[in-house]
Structure formats: C-alpha cells, structure tokens
N, C-alpha and C positions, 0 to 999 in steps of 0.2 A: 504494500500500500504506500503511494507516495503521494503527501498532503505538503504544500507548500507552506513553507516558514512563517511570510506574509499570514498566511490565512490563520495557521495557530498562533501566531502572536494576536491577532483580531479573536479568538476565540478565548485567548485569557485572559485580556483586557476586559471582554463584553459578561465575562460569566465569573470572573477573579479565580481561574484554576492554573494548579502549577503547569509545569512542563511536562511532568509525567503523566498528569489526569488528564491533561488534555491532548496525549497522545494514545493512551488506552479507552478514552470518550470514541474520538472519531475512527480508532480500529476496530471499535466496536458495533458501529454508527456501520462501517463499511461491511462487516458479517452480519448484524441482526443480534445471534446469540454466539457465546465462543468461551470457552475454559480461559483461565486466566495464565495457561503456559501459553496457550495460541494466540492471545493477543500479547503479553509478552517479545514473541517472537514478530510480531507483525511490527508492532511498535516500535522495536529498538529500546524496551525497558526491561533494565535488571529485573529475572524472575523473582526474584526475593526483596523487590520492591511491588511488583506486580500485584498482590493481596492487598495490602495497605494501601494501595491505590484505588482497586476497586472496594473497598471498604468505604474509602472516604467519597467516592464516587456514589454508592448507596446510598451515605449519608443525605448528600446532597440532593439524591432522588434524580441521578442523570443515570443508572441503572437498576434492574432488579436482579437478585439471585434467584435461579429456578432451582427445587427443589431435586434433590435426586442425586446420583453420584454418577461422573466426575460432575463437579459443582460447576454449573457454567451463568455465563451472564446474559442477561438481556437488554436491550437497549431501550428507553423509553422515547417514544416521540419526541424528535425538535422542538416543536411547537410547546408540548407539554413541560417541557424543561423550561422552555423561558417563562410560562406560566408560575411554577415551582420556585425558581432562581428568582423573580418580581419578589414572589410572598415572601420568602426568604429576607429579601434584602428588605421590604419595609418593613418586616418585625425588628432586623435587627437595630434599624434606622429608628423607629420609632421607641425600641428596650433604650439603646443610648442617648435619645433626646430625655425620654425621661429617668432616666442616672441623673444626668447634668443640672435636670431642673429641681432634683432632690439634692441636690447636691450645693444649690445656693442657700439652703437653708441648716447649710451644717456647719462646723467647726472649722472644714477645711479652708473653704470658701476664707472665713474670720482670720485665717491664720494666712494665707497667700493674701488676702489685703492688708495686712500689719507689715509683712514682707516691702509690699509694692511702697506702700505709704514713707517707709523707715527708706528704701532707696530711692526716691524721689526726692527725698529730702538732701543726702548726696549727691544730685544731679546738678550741674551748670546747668544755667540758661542757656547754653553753646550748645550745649547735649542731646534737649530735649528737640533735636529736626531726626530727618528720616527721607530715603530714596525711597520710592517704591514702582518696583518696576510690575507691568504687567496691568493693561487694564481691570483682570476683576481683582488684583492686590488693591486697585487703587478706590476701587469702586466699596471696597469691603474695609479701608482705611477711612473714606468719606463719610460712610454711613456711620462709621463707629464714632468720627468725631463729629456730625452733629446731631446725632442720637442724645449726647448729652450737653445740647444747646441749653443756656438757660434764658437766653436777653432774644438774638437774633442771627439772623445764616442769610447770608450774601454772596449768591451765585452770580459765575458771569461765564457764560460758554457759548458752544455752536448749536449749529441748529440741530446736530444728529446728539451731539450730547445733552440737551434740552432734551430731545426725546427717552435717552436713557434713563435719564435724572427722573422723567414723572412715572418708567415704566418702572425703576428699580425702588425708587424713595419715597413715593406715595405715602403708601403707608405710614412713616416716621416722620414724612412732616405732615401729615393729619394729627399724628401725638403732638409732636408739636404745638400744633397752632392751640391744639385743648391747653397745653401749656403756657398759652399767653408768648410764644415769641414769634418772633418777625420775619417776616421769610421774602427774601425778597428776590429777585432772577432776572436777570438780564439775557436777553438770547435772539439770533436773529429769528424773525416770524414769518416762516413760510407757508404753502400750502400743506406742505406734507405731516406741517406741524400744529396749523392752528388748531385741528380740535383736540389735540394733548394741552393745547393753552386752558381749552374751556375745562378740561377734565381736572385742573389742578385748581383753576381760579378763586375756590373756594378756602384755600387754604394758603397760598402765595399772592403776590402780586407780581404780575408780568409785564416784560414792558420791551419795548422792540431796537434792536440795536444792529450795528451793520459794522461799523468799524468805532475802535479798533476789535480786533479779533485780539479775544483772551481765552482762557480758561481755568478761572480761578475759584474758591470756596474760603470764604472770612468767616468764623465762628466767633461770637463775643466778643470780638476786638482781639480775642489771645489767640485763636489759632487761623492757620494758613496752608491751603494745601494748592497750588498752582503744577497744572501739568504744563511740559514742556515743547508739546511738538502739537502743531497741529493733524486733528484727528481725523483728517482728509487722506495724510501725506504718510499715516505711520501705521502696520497692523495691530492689532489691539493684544496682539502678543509680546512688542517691542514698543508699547506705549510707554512713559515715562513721567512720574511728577514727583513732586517736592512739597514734604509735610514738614513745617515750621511754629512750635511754639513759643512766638514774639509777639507780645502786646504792642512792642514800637512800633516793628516790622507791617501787625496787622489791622491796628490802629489808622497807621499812614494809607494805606492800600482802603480801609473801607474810606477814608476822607476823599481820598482822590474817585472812589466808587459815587461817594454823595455828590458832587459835582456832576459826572456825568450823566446820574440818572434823576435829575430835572428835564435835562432835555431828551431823555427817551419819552416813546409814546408809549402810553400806555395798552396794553391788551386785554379784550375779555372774552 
C-alpha cells in the first residue's frame, strides 16, 4: 500500500493521530478487516508496536475488534469517524473550558495574581511594550487590552480592518458601552462596509476618514497598540504591530486623534 506523505501528514493534523495510527488507520481503510501482523506489514510499523496502536485506534473509535481468533480489525466508516473525532473533540473542548472557569475561583488563580502583581511592580516603564507578530497574536493582544477599558478605546484603521474589529469585538465593546466607556472608531466608509457601521452604531460612534491611513488602538490614555504595515500590502501571517504601555506616548496620540476627529463625518 502506498499513501502519500502529503496526505498522512493532512490526516494527522485533521484527526490529531501519531505517525503510527495513522499509518495502520489507512492500511486498514485499504483491506476492510486484517490481523494486526498484516497491517503491521502493510504499514511499515514495528509489530510490537502494532497492538498499542490498534488499541488506541479503538479507543478513538477509528476501528472495531471482531471477535474470534486470530483477532483481527475492522475499519469503521470515514464519514462515521469524523462524526466520533467532532464529539470527541467538543467534550474535550468543553471538560477544559470548564476546568478553567473552576479554576478562577480557586487559590490558584489568588496565588498567580500575587505572583503577576509583586512582578509588575519590578517592571520599568521601558519594559512594559511588546512585538506581536501574526494577525490573530495581534487581534487576541487587542481584545485582551480593551476588555479591560475603564474611561475609553480609540480606534483608527482601514476599511477591511473596521470590518474585522465589528466581526471579532462586538461582543466586548457591547460590555463595554454597559460599562459607561467611550468607544470611538475612525475608518474609511465604504460600500462593502457600511452596514457593519449600522450593526455597531449602537454601541460606538463612527465617523468616516480617508487619509491619513493608520492603524492604531489608544486604551485610557495608558495603553497603545499601532500595527505597522498596511493591511492591503502584508499577509495576515506576517502582519506586525507594536503594544506600548505609555501614558505620555498614548496621551499625545489620542490628543492629536481629538483634533482630527472634529472634522470626520460622522456615520450611522
């Protein structure tokens, strides 16, 4: 049997199996049913690895053992495997969401904030910046510093990242606004974008800008996160911005922000 490298590397990825399962998966895939010396041999897997593999393979529910001697395997439907592999993955998805959220109400939680708190306190103001590469590092860095806005959040971007900003942040700045802060967004207003204007309206205010081209996020005056390239010209694999917490720094940036957005129009 010869299965191309390509394809088992795609089939460990999509179903998370080692090298070995997922070389006795699809020799098996390729006879139907077969003893675990014959797919061994078909596979190119040590026989003395071969049982623990279709053990863990069972586990999974990507084969059945038929009863009877010699012990041999059967293969369970594709289809039915990704069925299986889904349910699989949202239990486990959902046991470790709720671990985590038991988990803020324990000691641990108490004791990695007295950690966090005690080394901040050793931190320069020089310290507290940060690269972050990779649009969703940067998107998952944004959300986390104005999640804990307390005053106001001062965006300024393009038209496609205006789109992202209401498909990804919605939600947290709907907390927000219950919170009493300010939210304010600058972005050019195109077709493809004005009804994500109407769908936020309620919770921002939007207002329409053309030049110059930024793409920046002012939190409270303290924090700063400005990407570096525009998002036309870069893949959003080798996107690139800049987290800065400076009062002076983000102070100066929203002042020169209030200037400009007198004379934006506004949008609703």
């Amino acid at each position: 049997m010869i299965v191309k490298e390509e394809f088992l590397s795609k089939l460990r990825r999509y179903f998370s199996l080692n090298l070995y399962e997922v070389k006795i998966w699809t020799a098996l895939l390729s006879r139907g049913v077969s003893t675990a010396g014959e797919l061994s041999d078909i596979a190119d897997v040590p026989r003395s690895r071969s049982y623990d593999v279709l053990e863990s393979l069972e586990k999974k529910g990507f084969v059945v053992m038929k009863l009877g001697k010699p012990i041999k395997y059967i293969t369970v439907p594709p289809v039915e495997v990704v069925e299986r592999v889904k349910k699989n993955m949202k239990e486990e998805a959902d046991e470790k969401v709720k671990r985590l959220e038991n988990l803020k109400n324990t000691e641990v939680v108490g004791e990695l904030n007295t950690l966090h708190s005690q080394g901040i306190e050793l931190i320069e103001p020089s310290d507290l910046s940060g690269s972050l590469k990779g649009r969703h590092n940067l998107y998952n860095h944004l959300e986390l510093t104005i999640r804990n806005a307390e005053r106001a959040v001062t965006i300024m971007t393009t038209d496609q990242g205006f789109l992202r900003k209401v498909e990804g942040l919605k939600p947290v700045f709907e907390k927000l606004k219950k919170r009493g802060v300010d939210i304010r967004i600058a972005a050019p207003i195109t077709k493809e974008n004005k009804a994500a204007v109407r769908d936020i309206s309620h919770v921002a205010e939007v207002r329409n800008v053309t030049n110059p081209k930024a793409r920046f996020t002012v939190v409270d005056d303290k924090d700063i996160i400005f990407m570096l390239m525009d998002d036309k010209d870069v893949h959003p694999t080798y996107d690139v911005g800049i987290w800065i917490k400076s009062p002076f720094f983000a102070s100066a940036i929203n002042n020169l922000f209030d200037s400009a957005w007198k004379d934006m129009k506004s949008v609703k």
